[in-house]
Every structure is written in C-alpha cells, then in structure tokens.
N, C-alpha and C positions, 0 to 999 in steps of 0.2 A: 652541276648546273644549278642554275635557281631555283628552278622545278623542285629541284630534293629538298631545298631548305624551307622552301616554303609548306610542300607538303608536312614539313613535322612542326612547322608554327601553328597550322589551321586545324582547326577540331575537327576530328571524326565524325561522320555523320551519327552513330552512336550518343556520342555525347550532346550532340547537339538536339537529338529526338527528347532529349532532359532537359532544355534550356527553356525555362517559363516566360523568358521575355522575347521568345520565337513563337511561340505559340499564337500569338494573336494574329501571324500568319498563315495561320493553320496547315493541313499538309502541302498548301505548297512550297515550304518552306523545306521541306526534302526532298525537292528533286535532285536527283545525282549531277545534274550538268553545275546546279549552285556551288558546289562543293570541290568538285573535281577540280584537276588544274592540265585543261587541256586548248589546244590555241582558240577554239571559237569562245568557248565561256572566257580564257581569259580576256582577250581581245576585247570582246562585248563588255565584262566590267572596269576593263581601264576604259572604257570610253564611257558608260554610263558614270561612274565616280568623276572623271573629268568635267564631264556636261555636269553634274550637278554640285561638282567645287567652285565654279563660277556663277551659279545662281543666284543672287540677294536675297534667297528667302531663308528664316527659320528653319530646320527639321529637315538639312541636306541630307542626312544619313538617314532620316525615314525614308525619303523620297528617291535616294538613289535605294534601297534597298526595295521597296516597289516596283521602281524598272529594274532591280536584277531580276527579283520574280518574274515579272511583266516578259524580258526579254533573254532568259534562262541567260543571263551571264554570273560572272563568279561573282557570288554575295559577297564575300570578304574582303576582296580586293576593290570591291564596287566602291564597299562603306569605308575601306581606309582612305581611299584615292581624295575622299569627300575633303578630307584632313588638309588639302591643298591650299585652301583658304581657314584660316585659324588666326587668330586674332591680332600674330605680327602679320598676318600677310591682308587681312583686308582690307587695310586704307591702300596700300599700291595698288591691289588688284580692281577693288572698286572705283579708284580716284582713271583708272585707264580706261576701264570699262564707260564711265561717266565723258572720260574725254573722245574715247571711239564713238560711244552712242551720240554724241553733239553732233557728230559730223555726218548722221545718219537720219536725224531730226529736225522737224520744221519748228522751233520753238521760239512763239513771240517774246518771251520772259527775257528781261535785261540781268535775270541772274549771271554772278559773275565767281566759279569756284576760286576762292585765292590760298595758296596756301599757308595761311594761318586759320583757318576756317576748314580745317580738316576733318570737323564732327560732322560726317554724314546725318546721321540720325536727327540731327538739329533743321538741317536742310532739307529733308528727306522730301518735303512740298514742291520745292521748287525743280528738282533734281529726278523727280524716278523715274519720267520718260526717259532722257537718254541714257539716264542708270539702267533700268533695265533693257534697253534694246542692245546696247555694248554689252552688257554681263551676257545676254543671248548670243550676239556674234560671236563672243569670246567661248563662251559653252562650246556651242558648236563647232569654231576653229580647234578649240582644246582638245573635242571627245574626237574630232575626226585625223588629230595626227597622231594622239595614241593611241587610234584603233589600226590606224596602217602602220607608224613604226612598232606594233606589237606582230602586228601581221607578219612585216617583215624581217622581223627579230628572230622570231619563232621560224621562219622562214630559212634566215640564214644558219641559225643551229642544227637545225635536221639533216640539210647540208653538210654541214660540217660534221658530224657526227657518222653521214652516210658515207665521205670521202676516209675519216678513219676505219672503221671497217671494212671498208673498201681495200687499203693499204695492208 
C-alpha cells in the first residue's frame, strides 16, 4: 500500500525532536497524530494542504502547517499538498478562481481580465475581491473532496484487505 512507502519517506518523530526549524512550534509540534499515517490525520491534512493550495496568500506552508497543528492532521502531507499551486500552476488556478469569484460578486469596477494581461500582481487593485472570494470557494471545494475521497479511499482498502484475509 501507500501507507508503507510513505511511512519510510516521512521522518521519525526522533529526528524530528532535532529539527531547529520545528521548534518555533514548540512541543506541539510532536504530537503523534502529526506524524503518524492513519485515516483521521491523513484525511485532515489532505484537506488542510488543499484548503490552503488555493489560498492567494504568501506563507501556504506556514499556514497550512498551523492548521495541521491547530487540527492534529498529518503535518507532512498538509505542507506537500500546499505544492498544488507552484508557479506553473498559479495563473490557471488564480485566473479560475478570479473568474468563479466574479460571478459571486457585486463589483461596480468596468475591469476587464483579457488574456494578454495575465500579471496578476499588476492587477492585483482591481481584482482581489473576486480573487479572493473564488480562491475561498475553490479552498473549500478542494479541501472537502480530498477529505471524503480520502475517507473513502482508506475506506475501500480496509475492505479490501478484510475480504483477503477473509479468503
């Protein structure tokens, strides 16, 4: 299964009680749920990592790592998941986000995105209401279908493993 590979990718809690740039979470950065690879923790950080791959802010992987603490899901998975938006992926994911959130917002502005005017960041005045209310939708559409097809992943393996032994 995954489970096994992934356990010998992830550091030991061991190693990790060494790691100086964990500290500044201090001990709650050892609780065993963080670490471990079992369905509630994992579950919990493929949906925190998702919610916060769609974010427009700086510091996704501080902040998803905050709500894994926050909501004992897996730290490791939380902060790779973040990796979803990376720098070929952020003008499609923003440019969707920006087009979901229009249709979600009252905006009197005759702004008009055309696509030769793909620098966000140039825009960024006229744009981050419905930039951000889309990057929101999209968060939480994202974090709440890898939280149930994890659920149910992890579901259908147990199963299947229980009907082997079974046989």
């Amino acid at each position: 299964m995954i489970k096994n590979v992934i356990k010998r990718l992830f550091p030991k809690l061991d190693t990790v009680k060494e790691e100086r740039i964990l500290k500044i979470f201090g001990p709650a950065v050892l609780q065993p749920n963080l670490w471990h690879i079992n369905k509630k923790s994992v579950s919990r950080g493929f949906a925190i990592g998702a919610f916060c791959a769609f974010l427009p802010i700086p510091g996704q992987m501080i902040v998803a790592s905050f709500l894994a603490i926050t909501f004992a899901g897996n730290l490791p998975i939380s902060v790779i998941l973040t990796w979803i938006s990376n720098p070929f992926t952020y003008t499609p994911i923003f440019y969707f986000a920006y087009k979901l959130g229009k249709i979600f917002t009252i905006n009197e502005s005759s702004f008009e995105l055309k696509n030769e005017e793909i620098n966000l960041m140039s825009n960024i005045m006229h744009i981050w209401e419905p930039l951000l209310v889309g990057s929101i939708i999209l968060a939480i559409i994202g974090s709440l279908i890898s939280y149930i097809l994890i659920r149910l992943y992890w579901r259908y393996y147990v199963l299947k493993i229980w009907a082997k032994r079974k046989n």
